[in-house]
C-alpha positions as CSV (number, residue, x, y, z in Angstrom):
1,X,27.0,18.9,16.6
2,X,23.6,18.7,18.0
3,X,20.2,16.7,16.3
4,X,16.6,16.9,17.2
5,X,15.7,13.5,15.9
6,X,12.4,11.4,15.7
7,X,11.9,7.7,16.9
8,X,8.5,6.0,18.6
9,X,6.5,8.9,18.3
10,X,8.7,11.0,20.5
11,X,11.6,13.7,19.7
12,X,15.3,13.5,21.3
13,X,17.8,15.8,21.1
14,X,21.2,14.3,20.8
15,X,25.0,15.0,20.1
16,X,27.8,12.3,19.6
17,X,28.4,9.7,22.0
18,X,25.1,10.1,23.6
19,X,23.4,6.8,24.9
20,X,19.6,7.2,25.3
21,X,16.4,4.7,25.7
22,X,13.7,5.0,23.0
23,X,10.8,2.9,22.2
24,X,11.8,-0.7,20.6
25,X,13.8,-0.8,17.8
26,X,13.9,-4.1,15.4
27,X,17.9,-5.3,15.9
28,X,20.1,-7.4,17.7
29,X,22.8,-5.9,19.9
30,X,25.4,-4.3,18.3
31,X,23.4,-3.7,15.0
32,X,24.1,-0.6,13.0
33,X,20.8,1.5,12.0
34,X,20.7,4.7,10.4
35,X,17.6,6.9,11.0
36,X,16.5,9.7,8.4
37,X,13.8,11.2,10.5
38,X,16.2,14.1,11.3
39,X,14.0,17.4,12.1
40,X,16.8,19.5,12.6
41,X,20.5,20.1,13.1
42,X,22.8,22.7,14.9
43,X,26.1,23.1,14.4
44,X,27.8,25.5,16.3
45,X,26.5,29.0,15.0
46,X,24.8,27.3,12.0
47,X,20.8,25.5,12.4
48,X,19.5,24.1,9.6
49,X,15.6,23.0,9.9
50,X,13.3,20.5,8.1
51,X,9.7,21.1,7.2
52,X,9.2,18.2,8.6
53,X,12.9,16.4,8.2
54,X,15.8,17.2,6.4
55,X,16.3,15.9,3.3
56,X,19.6,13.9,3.3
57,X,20.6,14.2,6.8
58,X,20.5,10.7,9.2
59,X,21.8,9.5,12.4
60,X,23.7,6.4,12.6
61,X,23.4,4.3,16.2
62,X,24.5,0.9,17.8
63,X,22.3,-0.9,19.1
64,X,23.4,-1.6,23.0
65,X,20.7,-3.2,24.9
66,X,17.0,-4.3,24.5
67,X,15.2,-4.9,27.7
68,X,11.4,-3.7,29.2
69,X,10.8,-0.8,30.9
70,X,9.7,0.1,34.9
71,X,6.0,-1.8,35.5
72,X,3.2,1.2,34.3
73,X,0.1,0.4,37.2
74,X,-3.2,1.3,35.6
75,X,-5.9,1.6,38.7
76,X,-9.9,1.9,37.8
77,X,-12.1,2.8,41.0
78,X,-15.3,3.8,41.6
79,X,-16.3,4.5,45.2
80,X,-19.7,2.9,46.9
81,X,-20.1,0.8,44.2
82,X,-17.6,-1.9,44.7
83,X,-15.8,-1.7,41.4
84,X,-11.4,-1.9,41.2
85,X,-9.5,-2.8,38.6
86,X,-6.1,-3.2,38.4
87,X,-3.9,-3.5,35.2
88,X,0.4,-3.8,34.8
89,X,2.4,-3.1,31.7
90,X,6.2,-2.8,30.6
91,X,7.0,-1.5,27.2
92,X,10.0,-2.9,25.4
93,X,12.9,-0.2,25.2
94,X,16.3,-0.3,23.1
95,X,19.3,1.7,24.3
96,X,20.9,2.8,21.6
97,X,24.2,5.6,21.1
98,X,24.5,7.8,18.7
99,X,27.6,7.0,16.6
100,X,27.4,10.1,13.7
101,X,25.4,12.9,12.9
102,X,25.3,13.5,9.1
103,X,24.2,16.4,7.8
């Protein structure tokens, strides 16, 4: 079984025993969350699609690990006039696996 599901702002397709990154999730490790923004779901030869999500379908997930991403450099420059800026940022990221697909 395969899901398109939402999280952060971004889409991720998943199946069963996947282990992906996504933006922060609120948990601990090892926290059980179910998530009901499922936009669709494909099942061997049958797909079934929201308009936007699905109405009763949700993922359930452990959370694994919460930890910050790879440094992002953001570099402003302006030749001849003596202007550089330099800025760093890590986003927080939760690994999380997908546990069940119910739809």
């Amino acid at each position: 079984m395969l899901a398109v599901l939402k999280t952060g702002g971004k889409q991720y397709i998943v199946k069963e025993g996947d282990v992906i990154d996504v933006e922060k999730i609120e948990g601990k490790e090892g926290d059980k969350i179910k998530l009901g923004e499922v936009l669709l779901i494909a099942d061997k030869d049958k797909i079934n699609i929201g308009g936007p999500f699905i109405k009763g379908a949700e993922v359930e997930l452990e959370i694994k690990n919460q930890f910050k991403d790879k440094k992002v450099e953001i570099v402003k420059f302006k030749r001849k006039k003596g202007y550089k800026r330099k800025k760093g940022h890590r986003q927080m990221k939760t690994k999380i696996e997908i546990k069940k697909i119910k739809g």
